[in-house]
C-alpha positions as CSV (number, residue, x, y, z in Angstrom):
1,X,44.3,-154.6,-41.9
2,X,44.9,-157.9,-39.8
3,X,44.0,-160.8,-42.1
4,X,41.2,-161.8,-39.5
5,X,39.7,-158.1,-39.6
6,X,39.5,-158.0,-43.2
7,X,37.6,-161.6,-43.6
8,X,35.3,-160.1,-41.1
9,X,34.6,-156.8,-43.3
10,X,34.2,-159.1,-46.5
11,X,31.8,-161.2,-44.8
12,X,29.7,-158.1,-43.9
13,X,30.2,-156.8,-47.3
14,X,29.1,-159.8,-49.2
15,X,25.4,-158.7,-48.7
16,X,26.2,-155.6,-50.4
17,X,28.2,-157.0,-53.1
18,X,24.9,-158.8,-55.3
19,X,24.0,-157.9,-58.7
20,X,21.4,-156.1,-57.3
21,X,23.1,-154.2,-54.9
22,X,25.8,-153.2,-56.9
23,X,23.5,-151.9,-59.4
24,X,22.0,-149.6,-57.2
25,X,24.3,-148.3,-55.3
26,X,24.4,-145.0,-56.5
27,X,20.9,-144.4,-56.5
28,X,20.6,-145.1,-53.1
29,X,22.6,-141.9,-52.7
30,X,20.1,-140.0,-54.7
31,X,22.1,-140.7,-57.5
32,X,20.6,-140.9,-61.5
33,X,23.2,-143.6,-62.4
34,X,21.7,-146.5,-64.2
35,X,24.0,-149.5,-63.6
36,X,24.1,-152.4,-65.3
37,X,22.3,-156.0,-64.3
38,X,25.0,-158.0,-65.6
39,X,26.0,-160.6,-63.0
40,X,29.5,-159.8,-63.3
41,X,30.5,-156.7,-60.9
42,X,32.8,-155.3,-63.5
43,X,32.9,-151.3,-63.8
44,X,33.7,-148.8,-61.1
45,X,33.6,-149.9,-57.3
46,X,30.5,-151.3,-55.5
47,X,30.1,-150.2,-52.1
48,X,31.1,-153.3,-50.5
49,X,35.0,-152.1,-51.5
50,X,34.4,-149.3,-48.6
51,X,33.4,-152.1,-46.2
52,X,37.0,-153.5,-47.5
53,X,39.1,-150.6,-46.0
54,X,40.4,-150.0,-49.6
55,X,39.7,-146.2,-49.5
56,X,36.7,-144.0,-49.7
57,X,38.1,-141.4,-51.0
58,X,38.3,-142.3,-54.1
59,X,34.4,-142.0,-54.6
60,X,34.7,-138.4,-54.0
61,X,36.1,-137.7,-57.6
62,X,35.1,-135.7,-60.2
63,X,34.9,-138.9,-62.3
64,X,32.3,-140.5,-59.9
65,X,30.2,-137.9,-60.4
66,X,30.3,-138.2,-64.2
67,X,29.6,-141.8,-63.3
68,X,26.2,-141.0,-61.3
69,X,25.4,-138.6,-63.7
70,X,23.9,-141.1,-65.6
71,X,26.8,-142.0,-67.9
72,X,27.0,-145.6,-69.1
73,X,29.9,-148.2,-68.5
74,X,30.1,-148.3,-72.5
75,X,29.9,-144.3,-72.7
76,X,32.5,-143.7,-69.9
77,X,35.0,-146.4,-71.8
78,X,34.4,-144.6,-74.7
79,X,35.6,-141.4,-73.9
80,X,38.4,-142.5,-72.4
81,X,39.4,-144.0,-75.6
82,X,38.7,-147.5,-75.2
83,X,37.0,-149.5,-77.5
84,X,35.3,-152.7,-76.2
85,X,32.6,-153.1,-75.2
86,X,31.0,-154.8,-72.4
87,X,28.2,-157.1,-72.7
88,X,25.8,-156.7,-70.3
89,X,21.8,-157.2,-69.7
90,X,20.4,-153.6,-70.2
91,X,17.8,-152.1,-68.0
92,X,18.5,-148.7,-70.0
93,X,19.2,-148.5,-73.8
94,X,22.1,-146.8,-73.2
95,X,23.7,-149.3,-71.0
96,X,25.5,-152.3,-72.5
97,X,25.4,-153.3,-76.2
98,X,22.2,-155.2,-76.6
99,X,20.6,-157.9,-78.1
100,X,20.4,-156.3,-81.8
101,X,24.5,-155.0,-81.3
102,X,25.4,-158.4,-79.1
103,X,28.1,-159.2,-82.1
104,X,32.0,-158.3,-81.4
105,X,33.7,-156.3,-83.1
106,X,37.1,-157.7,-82.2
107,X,39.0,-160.7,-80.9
108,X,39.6,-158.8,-77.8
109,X,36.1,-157.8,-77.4
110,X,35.5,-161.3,-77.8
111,X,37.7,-162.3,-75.2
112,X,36.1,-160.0,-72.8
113,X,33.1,-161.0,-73.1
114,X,33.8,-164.5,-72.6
115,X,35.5,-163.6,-69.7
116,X,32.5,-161.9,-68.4
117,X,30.8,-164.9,-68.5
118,X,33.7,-167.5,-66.6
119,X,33.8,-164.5,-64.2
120,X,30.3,-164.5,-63.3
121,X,30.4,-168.4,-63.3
122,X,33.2,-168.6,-61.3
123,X,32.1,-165.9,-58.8
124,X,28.9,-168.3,-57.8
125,X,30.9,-171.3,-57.5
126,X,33.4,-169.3,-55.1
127,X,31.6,-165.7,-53.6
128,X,34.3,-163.0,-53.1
129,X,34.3,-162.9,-49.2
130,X,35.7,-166.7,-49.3
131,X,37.7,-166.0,-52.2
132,X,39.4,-162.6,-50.2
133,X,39.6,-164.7,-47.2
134,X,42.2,-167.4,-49.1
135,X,44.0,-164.5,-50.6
136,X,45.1,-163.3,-46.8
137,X,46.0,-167.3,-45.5
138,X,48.1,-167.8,-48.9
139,X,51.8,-167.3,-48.7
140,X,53.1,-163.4,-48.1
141,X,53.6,-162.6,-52.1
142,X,56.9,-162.0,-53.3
143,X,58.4,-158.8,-54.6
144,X,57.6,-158.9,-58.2
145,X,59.3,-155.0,-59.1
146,X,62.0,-155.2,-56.9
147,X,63.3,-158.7,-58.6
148,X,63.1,-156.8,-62.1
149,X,65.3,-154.0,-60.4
150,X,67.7,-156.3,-58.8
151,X,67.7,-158.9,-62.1
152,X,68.8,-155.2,-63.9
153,X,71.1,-154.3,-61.5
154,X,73.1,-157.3,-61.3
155,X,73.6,-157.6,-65.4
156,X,74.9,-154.1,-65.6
157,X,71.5,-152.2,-67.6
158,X,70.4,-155.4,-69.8
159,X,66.5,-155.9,-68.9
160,X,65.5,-158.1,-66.8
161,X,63.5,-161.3,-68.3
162,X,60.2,-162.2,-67.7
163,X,59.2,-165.2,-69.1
164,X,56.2,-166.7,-70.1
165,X,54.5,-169.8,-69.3
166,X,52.0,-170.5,-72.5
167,X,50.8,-172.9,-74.0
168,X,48.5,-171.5,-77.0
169,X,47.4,-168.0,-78.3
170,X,44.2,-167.1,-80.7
171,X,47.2,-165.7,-83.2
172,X,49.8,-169.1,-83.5
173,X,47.4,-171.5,-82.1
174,X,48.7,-174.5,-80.0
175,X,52.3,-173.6,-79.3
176,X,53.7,-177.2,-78.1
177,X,51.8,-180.4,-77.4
178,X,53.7,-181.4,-74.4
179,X,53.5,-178.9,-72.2
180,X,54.4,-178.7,-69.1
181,X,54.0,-176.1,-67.0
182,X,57.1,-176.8,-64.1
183,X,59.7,-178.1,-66.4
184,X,59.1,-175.1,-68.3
185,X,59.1,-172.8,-65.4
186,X,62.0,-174.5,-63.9
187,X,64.3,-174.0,-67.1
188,X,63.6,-170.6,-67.1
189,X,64.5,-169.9,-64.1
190,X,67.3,-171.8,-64.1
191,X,68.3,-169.9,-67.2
192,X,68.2,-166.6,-65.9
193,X,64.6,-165.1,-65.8
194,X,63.7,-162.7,-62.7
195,X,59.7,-163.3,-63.4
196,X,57.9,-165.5,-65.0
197,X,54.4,-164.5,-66.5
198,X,51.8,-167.4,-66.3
199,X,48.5,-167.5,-68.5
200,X,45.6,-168.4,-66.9
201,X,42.9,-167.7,-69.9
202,X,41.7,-171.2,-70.6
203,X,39.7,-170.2,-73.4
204,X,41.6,-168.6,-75.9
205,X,45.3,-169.4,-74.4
206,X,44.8,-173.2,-72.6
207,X,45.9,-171.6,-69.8
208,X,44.8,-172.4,-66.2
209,X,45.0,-171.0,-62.2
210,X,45.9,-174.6,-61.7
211,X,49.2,-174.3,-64.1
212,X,49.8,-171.2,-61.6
213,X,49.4,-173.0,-58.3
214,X,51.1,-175.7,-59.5
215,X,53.9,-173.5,-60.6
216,X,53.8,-171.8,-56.9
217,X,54.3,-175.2,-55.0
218,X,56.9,-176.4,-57.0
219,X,59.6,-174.8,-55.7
220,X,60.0,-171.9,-58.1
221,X,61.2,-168.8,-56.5
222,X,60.9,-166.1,-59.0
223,X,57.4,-164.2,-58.7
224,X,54.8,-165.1,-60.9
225,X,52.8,-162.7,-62.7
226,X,48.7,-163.9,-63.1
227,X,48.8,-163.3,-66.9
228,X,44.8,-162.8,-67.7
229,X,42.1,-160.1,-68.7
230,X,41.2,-158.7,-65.6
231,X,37.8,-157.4,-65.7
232,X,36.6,-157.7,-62.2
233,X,38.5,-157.5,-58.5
234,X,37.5,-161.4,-57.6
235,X,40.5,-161.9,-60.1
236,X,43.1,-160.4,-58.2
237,X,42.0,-161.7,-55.3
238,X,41.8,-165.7,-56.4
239,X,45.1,-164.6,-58.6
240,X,46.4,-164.7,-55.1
241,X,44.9,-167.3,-53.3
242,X,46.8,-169.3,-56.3
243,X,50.1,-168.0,-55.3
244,X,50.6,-164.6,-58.1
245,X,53.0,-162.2,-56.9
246,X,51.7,-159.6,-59.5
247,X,48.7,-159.4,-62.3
248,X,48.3,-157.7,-65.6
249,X,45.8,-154.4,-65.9
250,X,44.9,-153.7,-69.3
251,X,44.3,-149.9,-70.2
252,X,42.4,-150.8,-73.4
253,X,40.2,-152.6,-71.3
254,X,39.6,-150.8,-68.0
255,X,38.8,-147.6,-67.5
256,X,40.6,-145.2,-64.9
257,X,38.9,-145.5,-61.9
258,X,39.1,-149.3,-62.3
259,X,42.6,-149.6,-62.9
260,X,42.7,-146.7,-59.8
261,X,40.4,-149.5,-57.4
262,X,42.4,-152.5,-58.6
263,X,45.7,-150.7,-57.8
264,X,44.7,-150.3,-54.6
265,X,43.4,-153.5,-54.1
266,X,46.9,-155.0,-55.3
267,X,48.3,-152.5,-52.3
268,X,46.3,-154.0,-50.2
269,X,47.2,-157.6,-50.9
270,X,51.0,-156.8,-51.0
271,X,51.0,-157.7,-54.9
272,X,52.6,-155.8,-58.0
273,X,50.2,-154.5,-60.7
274,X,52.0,-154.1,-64.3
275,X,49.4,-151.7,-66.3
276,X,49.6,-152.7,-70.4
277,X,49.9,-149.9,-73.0
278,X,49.4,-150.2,-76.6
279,X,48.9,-146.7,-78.0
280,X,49.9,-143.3,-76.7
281,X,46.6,-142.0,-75.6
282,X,46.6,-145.2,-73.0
283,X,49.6,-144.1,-71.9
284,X,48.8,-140.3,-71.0
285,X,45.9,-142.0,-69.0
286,X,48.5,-144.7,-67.4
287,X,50.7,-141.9,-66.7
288,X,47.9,-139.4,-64.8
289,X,47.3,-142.1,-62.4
290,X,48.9,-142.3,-59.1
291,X,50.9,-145.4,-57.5
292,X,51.5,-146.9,-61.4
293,X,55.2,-148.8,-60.9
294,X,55.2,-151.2,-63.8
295,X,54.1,-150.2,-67.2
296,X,54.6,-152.8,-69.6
297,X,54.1,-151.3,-73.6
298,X,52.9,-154.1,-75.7
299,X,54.3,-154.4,-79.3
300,X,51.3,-155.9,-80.3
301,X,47.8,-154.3,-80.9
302,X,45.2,-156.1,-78.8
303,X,42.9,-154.3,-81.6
304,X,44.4,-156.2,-84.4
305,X,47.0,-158.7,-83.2
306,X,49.8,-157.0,-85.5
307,X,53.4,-156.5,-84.2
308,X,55.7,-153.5,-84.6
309,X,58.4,-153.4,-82.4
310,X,59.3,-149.9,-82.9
311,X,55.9,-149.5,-80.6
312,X,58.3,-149.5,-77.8
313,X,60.6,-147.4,-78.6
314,X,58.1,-144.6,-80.4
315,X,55.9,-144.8,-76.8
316,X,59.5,-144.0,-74.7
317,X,60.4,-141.3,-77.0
318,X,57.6,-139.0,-76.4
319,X,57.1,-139.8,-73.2
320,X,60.2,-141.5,-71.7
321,X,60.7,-137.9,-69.6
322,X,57.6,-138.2,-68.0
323,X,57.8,-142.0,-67.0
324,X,61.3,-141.3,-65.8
325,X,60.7,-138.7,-63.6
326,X,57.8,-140.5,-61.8
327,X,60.3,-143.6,-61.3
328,X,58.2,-146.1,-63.0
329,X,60.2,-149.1,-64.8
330,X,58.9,-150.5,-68.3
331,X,58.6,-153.4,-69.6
332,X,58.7,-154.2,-73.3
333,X,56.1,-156.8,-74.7
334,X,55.9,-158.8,-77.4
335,X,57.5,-159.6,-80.8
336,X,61.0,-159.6,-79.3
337,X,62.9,-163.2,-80.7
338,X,66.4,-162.6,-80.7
339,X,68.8,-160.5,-78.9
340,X,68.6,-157.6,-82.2
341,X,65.6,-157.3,-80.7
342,X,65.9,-156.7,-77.2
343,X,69.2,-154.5,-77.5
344,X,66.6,-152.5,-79.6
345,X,64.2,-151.5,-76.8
346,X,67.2,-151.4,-74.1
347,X,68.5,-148.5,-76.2
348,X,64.7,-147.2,-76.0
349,X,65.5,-147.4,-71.9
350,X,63.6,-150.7,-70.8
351,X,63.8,-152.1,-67.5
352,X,62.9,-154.9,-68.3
353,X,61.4,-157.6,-71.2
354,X,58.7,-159.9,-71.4
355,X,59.5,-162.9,-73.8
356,X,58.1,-166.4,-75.0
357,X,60.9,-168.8,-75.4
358,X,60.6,-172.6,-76.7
């Protein structure tokens, strides 16, 4: 879609794409779906994505009709295996968690939550059709994948590095107190790294779009991956109005047919999606999804915040067959220090790693 034809479709879309609307888009269709009033447009795709060209198809599935069946966003989540919540205004007492359950139950709940709020805060401040129309006159977005196969190729099977631009984490706290964003980014690629991954949380990592943009118009080549919860498409759309190449989709946050949507949407922008594992049931979903290239397998449990580095390599073992034959690279996250530890998951068949260096 020419850049000029898509601003036009978000503009007629943005009447569409309202809390209100979006919550009752599927009754409009004789639908008995209640959807959440939450101002954040977070679960499964509103109807202004069909006014987007990104594919109506997909609202033919046997999963949207579990969805208008009446099924909650907490309830669909939930049988898909994932365990936060979302906290949204009810107008049904199955929908949402409520005021007497409005406590989380993890730090990653937490950190969704919060999110939900910047989103929604952010989203006012800057509506999506604007936001979209940025994303088109930003820079074409380089190939995030392809550097990983090419950074690979060149050094003979040793992953390829993605390194990470961060300043602080809820588990180590402040990690340096003069940070700075380019001279980091700069050494790292100087030293080697295909990728780097930036964080843009500002909450609970200090991280910032502004680190990312900044980043982008420095002169750094390699892609740079939008490191953040993604809840909501407005993300991946302002991830690349800021100049990311790629973003991060978190199965033990989104369900299917939102990582399904935001794939597409990532298509349709010309950017890379790498779609996070922890456990093997997230996997098997990953896995039944078409269009998946990147699936990075986090050490660390989002659940917890424990490391085990054999997580890798006890994922790629019962399903390494399956991820082989469909062509998709991996990328190993988290806990890896010293080269021990990434000849350990390049034995387990990694493409590529993903590594915090001071």
């Amino acid at each position: 879609m020419e850049a000029s034809a898509l601003a036009a479709a978000v503009a007629r879309a943005a009447a569409v794409c309202s809390p209100r609307s979006s919550s009752s888009w599927p009754a409009a269709r004789g639908a008995r779906a209640v959807r959440c009033n939450a101002t954040t447009e977070v679960s499964m795709a509103p109807p202004c994505t069909l006014e987007l060209g990104l594919g109506a198809e997909m609202f033919n599935s046997a999963e949207v009709v579990q969805w208008e069946s009446g099924k909650s966003v907490n309830a669909i989540a939930a049988a898909q295996g994932i365990r936060v919540r979302r906290r949204c205004r009810p107008t049904h007492p199955s929908e949402g968690v409520g005021a007497d359950r409005a406590v989380p139950r993890s730090v990653l709940e937490q950190i969704v939550w919060d999110k939900e709020v910047e989103v929604s805060q952010r989203k006012a401040a800057a509506p999506l059709h604007r936001v979209a129309d940025s994303a088109q006159r930003a820079p074409p977005p380089r190939d995030f994948a392809a550097a990983l196969r090419g950074a690979r190729a060149r050094k003979a099977g040793v992953p390829a590095l993605i390194a990470e631009v961060k300043k602080a984490s809820p588990t180590r706290g402040l990690l340096r107190d003069n940070f700075n964003p380019v001279e980091i980014a700069q050494a790292y690629e100087k030293n080697g790294a295909a990728c780097l991954s930036i964080l843009t949380d500002e909450k609970h990592f200090m991280g910032s779009f502004e680190n990312l943009e900044t980043i982008r118009n420095s002169g750094v080549n390699c892609p740079l991956l939008c490191k953040d919860f993604i809840i909501d498409i407005w993300q991946i759309y302002y991830a690349r109005s800021k100049g990311a190449d790629a973003v991060l989709l978190i199965a033990a946050v989104l369900p299917d047919l939102d990582i399904k949507y935001m794939l597409r949407v990532c298509r349709s922008l010309g950017m890379t999606a790498l779609v996070e594992v922890h456990e093997e049931r997230e996997l098997d979903r990953v896995l039944k999804i078409d269009g998946v290239q990147l699936i990075g397998i986090n050490n660390r449990s989002l659940g917890t915040f424990e490391v085990d580095t054999a997580n890798t390599n006890m994922l790629l073992k019962k399903r390494g067959d399956i991820i082989k034959k469909k062509n998709i690279m991996v990328v190993s996250e988290s806990g890896l220090f010293t080269p021990d530890d990434v000849a350990y998951v390049q034995n387990a068949g990694v493409a590529a790693v993903s590594i915090l260096s001071h």
